[in-house]
Backbone as JSON, one array per atom type, in Angstrom:
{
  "sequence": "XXXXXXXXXXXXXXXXXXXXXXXXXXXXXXXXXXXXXXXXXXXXXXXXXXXXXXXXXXXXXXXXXXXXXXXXXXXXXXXXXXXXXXXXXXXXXXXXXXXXXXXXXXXXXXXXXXXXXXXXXXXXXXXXXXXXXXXXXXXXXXXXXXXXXXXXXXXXXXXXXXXXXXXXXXXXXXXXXXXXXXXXXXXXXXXXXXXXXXXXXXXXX",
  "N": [[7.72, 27.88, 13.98], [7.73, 26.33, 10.25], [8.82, 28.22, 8.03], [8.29, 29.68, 4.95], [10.24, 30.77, 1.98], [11.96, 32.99, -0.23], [14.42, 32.15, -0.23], [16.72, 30.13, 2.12], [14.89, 27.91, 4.43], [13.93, 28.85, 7.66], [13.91, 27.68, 10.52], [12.1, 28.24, 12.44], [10.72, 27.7, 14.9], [10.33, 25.9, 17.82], [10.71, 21.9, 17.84], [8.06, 19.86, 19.08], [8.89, 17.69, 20.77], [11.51, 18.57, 21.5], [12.1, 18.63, 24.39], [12.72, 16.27, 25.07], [14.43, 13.37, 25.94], [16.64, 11.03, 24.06], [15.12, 7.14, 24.36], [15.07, 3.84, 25.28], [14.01, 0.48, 25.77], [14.63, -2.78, 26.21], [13.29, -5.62, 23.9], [11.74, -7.91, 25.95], [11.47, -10.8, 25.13], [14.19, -10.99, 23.74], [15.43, -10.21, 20.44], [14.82, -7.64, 17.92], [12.9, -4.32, 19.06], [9.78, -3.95, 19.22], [8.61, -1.88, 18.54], [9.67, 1.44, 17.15], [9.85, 4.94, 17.24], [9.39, 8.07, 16.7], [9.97, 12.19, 16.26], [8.79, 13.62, 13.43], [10.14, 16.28, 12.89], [9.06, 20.1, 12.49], [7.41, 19.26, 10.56], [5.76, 20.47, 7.57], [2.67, 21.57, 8.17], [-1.04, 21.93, 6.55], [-4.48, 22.92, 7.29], [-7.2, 22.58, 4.94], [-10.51, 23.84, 3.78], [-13.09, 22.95, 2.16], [-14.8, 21.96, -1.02], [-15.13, 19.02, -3.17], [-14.36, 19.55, -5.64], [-11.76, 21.32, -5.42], [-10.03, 18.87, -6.06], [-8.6, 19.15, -8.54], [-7.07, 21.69, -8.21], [-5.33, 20.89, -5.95], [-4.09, 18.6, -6.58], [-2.19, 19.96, -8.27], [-1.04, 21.26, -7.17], [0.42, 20.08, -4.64], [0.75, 17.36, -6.02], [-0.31, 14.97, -4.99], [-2.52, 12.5, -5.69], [-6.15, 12.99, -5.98], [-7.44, 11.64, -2.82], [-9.42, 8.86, -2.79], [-11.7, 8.51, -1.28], [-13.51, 9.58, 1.88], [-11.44, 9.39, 4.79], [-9.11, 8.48, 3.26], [-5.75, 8.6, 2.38], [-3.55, 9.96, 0.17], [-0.43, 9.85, -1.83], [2.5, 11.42, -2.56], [5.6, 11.06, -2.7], [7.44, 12.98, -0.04], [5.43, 14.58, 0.19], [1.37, 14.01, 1.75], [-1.78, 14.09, 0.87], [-4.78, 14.36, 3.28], [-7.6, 12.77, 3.32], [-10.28, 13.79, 5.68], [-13.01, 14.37, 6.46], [-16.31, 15.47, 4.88], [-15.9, 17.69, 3.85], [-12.85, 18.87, 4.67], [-9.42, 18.57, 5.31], [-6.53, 17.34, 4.95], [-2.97, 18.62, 4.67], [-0.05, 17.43, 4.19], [3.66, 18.27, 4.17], [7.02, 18.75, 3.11], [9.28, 20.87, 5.7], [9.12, 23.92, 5.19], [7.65, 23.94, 3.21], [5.62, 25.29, 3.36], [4.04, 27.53, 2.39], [4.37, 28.0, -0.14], [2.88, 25.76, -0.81], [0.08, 27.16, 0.15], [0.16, 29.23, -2.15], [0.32, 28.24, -4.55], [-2.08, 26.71, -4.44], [-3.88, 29.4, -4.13], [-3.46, 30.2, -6.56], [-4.1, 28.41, -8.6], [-6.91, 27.63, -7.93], [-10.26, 28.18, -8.85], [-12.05, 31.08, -9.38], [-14.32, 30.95, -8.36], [-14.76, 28.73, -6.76], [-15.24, 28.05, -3.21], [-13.15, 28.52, -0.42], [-10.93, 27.32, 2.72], [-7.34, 28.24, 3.6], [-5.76, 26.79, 6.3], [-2.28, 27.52, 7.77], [-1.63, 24.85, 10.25], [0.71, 24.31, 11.42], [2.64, 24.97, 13.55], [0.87, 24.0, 15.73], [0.17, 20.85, 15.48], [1.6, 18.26, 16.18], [3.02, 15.49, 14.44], [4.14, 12.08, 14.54], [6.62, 9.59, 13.66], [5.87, 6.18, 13.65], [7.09, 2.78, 13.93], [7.84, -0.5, 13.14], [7.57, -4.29, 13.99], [5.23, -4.58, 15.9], [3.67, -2.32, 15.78], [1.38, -1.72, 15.5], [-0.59, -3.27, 17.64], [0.4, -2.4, 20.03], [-0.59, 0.08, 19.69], [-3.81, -0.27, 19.65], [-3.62, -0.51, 22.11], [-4.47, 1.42, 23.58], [-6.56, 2.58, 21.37], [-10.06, 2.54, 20.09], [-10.43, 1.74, 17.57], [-10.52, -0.84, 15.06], [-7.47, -2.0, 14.53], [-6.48, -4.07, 12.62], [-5.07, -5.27, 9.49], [-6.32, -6.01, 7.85], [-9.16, -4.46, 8.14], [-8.08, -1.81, 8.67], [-6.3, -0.48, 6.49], [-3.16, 0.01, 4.48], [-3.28, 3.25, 3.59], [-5.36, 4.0, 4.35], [-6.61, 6.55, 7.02], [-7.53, 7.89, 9.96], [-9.52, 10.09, 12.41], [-9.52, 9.5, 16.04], [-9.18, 8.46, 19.03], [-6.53, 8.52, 21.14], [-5.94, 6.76, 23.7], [-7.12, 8.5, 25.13], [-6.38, 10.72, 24.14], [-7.27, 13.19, 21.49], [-6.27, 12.24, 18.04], [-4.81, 11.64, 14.63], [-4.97, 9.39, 12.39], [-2.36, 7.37, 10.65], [-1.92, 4.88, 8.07], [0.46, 3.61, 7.03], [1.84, 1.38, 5.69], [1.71, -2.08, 6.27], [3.24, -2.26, 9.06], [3.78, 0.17, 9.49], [3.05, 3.73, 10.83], [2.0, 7.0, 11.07], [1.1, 9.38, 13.37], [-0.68, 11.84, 14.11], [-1.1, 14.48, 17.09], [-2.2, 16.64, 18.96], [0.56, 19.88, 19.79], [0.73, 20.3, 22.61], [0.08, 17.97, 23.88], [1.59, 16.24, 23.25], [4.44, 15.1, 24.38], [3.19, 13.57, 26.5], [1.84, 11.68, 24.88], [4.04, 10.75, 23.8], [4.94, 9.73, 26.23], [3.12, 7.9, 26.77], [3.12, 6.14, 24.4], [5.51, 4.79, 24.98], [5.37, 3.29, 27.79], [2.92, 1.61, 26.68], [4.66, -0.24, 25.32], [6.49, -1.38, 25.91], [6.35, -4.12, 26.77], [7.0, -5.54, 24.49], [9.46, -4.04, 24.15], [11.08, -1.29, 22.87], [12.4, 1.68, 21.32], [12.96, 5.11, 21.09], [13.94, 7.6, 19.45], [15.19, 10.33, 19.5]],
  "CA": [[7.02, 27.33, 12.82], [8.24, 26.58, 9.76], [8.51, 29.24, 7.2], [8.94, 29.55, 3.66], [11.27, 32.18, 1.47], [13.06, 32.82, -1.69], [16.19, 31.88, 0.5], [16.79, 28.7, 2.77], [13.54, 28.23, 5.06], [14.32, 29.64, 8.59], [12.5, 26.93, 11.16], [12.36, 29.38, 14.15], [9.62, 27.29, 16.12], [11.21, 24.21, 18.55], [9.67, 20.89, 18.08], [7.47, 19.53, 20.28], [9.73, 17.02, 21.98], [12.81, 18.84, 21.88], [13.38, 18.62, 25.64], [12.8, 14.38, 25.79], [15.7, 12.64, 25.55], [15.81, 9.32, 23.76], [14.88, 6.04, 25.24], [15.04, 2.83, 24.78], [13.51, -0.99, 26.18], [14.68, -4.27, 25.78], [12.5, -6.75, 24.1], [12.06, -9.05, 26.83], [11.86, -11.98, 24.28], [15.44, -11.27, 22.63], [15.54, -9.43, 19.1], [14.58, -6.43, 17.78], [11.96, -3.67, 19.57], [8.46, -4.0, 18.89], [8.13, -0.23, 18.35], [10.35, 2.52, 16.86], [9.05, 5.51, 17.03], [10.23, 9.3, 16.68], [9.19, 12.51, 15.56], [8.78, 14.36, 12.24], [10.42, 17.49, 13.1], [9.0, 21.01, 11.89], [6.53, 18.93, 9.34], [4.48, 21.52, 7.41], [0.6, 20.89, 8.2], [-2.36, 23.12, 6.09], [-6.14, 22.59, 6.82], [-8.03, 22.73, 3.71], [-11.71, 23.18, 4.23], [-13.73, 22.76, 0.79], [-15.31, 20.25, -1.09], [-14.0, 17.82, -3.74], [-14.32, 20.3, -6.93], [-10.68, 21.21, -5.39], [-9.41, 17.99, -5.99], [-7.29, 19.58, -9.17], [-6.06, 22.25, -7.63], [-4.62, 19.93, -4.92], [-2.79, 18.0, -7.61], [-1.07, 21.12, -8.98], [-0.13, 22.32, -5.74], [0.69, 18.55, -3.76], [1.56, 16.37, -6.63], [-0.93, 14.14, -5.02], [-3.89, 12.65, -6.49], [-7.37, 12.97, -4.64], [-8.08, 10.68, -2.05], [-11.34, 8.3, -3.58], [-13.05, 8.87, -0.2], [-13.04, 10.19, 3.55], [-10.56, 8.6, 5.79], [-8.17, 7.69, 2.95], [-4.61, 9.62, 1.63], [-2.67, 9.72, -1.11], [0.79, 10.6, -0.99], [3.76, 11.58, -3.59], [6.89, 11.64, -2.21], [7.15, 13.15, 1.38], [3.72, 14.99, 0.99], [0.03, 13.44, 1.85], [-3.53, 14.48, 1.51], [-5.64, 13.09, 4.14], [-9.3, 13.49, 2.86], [-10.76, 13.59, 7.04], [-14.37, 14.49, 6.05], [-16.91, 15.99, 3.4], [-15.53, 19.0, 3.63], [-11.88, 18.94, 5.66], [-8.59, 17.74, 4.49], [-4.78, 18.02, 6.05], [-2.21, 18.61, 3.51], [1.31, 17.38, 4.99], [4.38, 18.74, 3.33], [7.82, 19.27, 3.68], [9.62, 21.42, 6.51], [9.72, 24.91, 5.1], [6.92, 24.54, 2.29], [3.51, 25.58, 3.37], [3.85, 29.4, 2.14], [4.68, 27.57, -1.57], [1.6, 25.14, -1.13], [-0.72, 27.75, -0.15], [0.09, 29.96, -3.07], [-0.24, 27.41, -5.54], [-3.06, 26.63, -4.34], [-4.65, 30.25, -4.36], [-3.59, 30.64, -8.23], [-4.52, 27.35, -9.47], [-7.95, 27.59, -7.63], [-11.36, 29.44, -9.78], [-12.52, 32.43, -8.54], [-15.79, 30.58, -7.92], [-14.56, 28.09, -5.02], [-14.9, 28.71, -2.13], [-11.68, 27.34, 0.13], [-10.46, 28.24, 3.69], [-6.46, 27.17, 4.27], [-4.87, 27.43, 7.84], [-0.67, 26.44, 8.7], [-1.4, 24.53, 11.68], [2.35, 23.53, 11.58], [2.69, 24.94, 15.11], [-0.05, 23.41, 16.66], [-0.19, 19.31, 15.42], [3.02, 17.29, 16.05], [3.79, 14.24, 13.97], [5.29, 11.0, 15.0], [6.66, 8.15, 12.54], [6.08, 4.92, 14.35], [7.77, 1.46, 12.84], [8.29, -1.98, 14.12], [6.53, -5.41, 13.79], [4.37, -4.14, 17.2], [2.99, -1.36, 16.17], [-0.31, -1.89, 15.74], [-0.44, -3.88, 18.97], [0.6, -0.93, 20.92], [-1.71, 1.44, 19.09], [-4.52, -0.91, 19.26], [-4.08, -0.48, 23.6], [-5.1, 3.02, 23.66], [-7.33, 3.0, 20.57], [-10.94, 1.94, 20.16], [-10.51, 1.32, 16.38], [-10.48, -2.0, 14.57], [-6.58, -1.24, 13.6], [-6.3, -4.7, 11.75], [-4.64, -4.57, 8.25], [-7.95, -6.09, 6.61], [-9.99, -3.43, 8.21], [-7.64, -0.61, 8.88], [-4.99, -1.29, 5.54], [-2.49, 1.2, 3.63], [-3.4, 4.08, 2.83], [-6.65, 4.49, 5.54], [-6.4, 7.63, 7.76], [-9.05, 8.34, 10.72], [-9.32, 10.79, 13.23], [-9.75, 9.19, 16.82], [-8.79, 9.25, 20.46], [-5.19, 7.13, 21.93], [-5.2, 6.48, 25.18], [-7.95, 9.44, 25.64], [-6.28, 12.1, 23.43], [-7.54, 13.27, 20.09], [-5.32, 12.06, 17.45], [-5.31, 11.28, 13.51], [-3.73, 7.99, 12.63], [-1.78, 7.35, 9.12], [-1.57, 3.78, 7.71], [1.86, 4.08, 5.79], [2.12, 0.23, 5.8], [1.08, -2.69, 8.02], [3.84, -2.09, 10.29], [4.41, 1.68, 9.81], [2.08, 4.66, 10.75], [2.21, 8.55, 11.16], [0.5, 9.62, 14.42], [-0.62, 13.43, 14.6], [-1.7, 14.96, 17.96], [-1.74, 18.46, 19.01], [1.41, 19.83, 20.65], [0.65, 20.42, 23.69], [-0.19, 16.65, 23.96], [2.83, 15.48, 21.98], [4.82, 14.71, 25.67], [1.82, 12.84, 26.66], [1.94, 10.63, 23.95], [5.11, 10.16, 23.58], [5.37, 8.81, 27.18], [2.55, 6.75, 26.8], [3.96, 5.11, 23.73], [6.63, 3.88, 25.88], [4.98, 2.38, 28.47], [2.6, 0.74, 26.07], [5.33, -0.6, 24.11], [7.41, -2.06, 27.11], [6.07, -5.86, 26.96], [7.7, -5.91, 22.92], [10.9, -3.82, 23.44], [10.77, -0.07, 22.09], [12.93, 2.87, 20.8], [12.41, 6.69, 21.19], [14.91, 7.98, 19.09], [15.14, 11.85, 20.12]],
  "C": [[7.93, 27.37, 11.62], [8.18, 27.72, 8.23], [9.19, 28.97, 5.54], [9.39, 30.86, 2.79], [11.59, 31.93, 0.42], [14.01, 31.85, -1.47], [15.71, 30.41, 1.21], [15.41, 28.8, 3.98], [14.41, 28.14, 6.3], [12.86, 28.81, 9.8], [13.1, 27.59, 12.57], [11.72, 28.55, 15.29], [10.22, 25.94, 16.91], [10.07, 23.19, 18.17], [9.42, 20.34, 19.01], [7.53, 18.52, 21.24], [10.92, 17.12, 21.95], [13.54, 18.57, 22.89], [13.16, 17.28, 25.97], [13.64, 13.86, 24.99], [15.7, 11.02, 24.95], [15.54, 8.47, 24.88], [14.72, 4.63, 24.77], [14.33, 1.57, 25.64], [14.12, -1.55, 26.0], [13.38, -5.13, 24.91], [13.07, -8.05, 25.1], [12.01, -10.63, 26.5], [13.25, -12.05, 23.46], [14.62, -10.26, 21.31], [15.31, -8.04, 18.98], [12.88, -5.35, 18.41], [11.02, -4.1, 18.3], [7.93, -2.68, 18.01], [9.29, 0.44, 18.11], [9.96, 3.8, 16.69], [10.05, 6.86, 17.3], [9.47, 10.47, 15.84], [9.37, 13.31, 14.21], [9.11, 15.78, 12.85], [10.1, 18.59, 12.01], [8.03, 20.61, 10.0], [5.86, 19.93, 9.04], [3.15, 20.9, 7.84], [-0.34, 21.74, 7.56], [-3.31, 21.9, 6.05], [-6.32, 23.28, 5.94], [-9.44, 22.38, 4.0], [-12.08, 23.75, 2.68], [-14.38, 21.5, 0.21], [-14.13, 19.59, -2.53], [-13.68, 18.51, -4.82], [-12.52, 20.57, -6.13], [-9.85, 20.19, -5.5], [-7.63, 18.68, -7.53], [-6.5, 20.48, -8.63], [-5.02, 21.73, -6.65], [-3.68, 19.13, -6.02], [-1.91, 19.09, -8.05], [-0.55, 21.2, -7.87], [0.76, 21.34, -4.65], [1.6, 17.67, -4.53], [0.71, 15.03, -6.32], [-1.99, 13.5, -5.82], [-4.9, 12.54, -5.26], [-7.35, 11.94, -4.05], [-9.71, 9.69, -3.1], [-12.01, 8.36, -2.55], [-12.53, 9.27, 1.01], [-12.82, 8.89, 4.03], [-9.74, 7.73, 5.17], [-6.86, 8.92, 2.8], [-4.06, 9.48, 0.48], [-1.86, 10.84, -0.79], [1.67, 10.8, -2.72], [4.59, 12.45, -2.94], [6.83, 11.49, -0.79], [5.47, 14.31, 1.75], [2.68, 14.04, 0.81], [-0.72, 14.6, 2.07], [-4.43, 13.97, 2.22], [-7.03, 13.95, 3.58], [-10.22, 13.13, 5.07], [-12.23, 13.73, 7.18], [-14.9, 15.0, 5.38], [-16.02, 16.86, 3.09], [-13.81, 19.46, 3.98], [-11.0, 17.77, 5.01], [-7.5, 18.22, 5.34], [-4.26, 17.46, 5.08], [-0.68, 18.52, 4.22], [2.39, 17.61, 3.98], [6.0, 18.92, 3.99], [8.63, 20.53, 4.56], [9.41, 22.98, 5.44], [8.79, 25.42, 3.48], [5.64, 24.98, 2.14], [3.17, 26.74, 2.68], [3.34, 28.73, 0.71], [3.09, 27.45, -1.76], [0.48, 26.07, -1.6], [-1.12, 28.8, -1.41], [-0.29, 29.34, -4.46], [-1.83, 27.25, -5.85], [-4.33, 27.65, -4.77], [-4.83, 30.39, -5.7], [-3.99, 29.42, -8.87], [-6.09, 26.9, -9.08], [-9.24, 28.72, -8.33], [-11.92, 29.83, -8.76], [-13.82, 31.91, -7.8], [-16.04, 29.26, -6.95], [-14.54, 28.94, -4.51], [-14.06, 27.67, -1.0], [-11.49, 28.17, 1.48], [-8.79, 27.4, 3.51], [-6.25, 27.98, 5.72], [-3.7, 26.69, 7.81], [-1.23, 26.37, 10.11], [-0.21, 23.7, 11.56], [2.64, 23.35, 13.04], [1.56, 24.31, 15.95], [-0.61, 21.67, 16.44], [1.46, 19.05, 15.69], [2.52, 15.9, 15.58], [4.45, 13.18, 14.26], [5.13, 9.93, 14.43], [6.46, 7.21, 13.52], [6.71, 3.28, 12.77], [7.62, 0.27, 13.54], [6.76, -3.19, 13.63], [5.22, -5.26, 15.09], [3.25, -3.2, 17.29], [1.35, -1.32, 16.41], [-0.64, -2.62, 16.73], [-0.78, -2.98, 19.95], [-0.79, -0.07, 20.58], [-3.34, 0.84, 19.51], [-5.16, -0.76, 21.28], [-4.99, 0.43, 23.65], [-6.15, 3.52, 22.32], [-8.8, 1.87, 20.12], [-11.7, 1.09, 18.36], [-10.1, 0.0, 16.42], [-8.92, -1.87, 14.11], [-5.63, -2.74, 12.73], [-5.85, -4.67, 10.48], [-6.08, -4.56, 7.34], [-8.85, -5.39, 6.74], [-9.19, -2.04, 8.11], [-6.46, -0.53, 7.29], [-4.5, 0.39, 5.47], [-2.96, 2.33, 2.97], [-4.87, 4.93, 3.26], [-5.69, 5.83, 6.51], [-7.76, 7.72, 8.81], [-8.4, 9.34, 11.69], [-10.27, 10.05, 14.83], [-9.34, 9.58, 18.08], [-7.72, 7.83, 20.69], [-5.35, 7.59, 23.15], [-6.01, 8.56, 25.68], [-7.46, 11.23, 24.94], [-6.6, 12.1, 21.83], [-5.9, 12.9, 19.19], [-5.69, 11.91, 15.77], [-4.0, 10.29, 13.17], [-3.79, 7.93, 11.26], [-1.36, 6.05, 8.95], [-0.94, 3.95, 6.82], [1.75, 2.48, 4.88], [1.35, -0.7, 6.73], [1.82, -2.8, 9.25], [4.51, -0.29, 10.37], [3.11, 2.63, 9.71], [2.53, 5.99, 10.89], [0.69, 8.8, 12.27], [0.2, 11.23, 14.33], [-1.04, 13.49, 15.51], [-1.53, 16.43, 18.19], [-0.59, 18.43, 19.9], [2.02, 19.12, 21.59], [0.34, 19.08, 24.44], [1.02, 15.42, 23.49], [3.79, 15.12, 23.47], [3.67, 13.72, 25.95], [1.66, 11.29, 26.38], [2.84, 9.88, 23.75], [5.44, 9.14, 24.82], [4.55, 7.56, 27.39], [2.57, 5.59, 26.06], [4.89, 4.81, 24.0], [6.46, 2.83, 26.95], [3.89, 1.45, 27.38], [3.02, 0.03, 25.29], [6.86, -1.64, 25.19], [7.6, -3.45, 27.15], [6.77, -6.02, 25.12], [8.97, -5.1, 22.93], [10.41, -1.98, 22.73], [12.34, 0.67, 21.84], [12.61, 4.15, 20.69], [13.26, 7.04, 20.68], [14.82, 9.79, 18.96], [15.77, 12.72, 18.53]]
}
């Protein structure tokens, strides 16, 4: 996991497709893959369970601003807040700063919230996807609408790909952020290869 210090942060924990080697496709039409995809190594992750009265403290401590409702994000920089329901939020952050977050968080929060956080760093893996395809692909294994005019920039849901829980990140209309747990993160990864076969792909390790 990754840890945070005075000193340089110290990422002791392997990521969760260390031992898959890249891979690549052809598009079988000529040009460039359909899909690029790879993962966020050693991303921080904190659940935040509370309600919206934390929305300032989350700006002090993120940089973000609140979400305006469940199943959107807001981002600054390389962190996001995903607002996931009334109460439940995932705070993504760079490698080595969750200790920071959470502390911020504790001192810039009144005594009279009430807040849970958890680092589930070790237990979600991350994966950028890219390409003119993606949503194509994603769209096999997922029972969402993932259209731009329904699904657009800056939407987040929590669903199931291809039968595993997941939470999906609309960066763009051709770029997303995939979380799954771990232990699932192989899984996924192989199945975004074969579903990505008929446009051409990239696994970049």
């Amino acid at each position: 996991m990754a840890n945070s210090s005075n000193s340089r942060p110290d990422f002791s924990g392997q990521a969760a497709l260390a031992g898959i080697a890249g891979s690549s496709s052809d598009n079988p039409n000529g040009g460039d893959a359909g899909l690029v995809f790879r993962e966020i190594s050693h991303l921080g992750k904190l659940n935040l369970r509370g309600d919206k009265n934390l929305a300032a403290a989350i700006k002090a401590a993120t940089g973000c601003p609140f979400p305006p409702k469940a199943n959107q994000f807001q981002s600054a920089g390389e962190r996001h807040v995903l607002w996931l329901g009334p109460d439940e939020y995932l705070i993504l952050c760079e490698a080595g700063k969750e200790k920071q977050l959470e502390d911020t968080l504790a001192s810039t929060t009144k005594s009279s919230q009430r807040y849970a956080i958890t680092d589930v760093s070790d237990s979600l893996c991350a994966l950028a996807l890219s390409g003119p395809k993606t949503r194509a692909v994603l769209a096999k294994g997922c029972g969402l609408d993932l259209h731009p005019s329904y699904f657009p920039s800056g939407d987040c849901a929590q669903t199931l790909l291809a039968l595993a829980g997941v939470t999906l990140m609309a960066l763009a209309d051709d770029e997303f952020i995939v979380i799954c747990r771990t232990s699932f993160a192989p899984y996924i990864q192989r199945w975004l290869a074969d579903a990505a076969l008929e446009y051409g792909y990239q696994f970049v390790a």
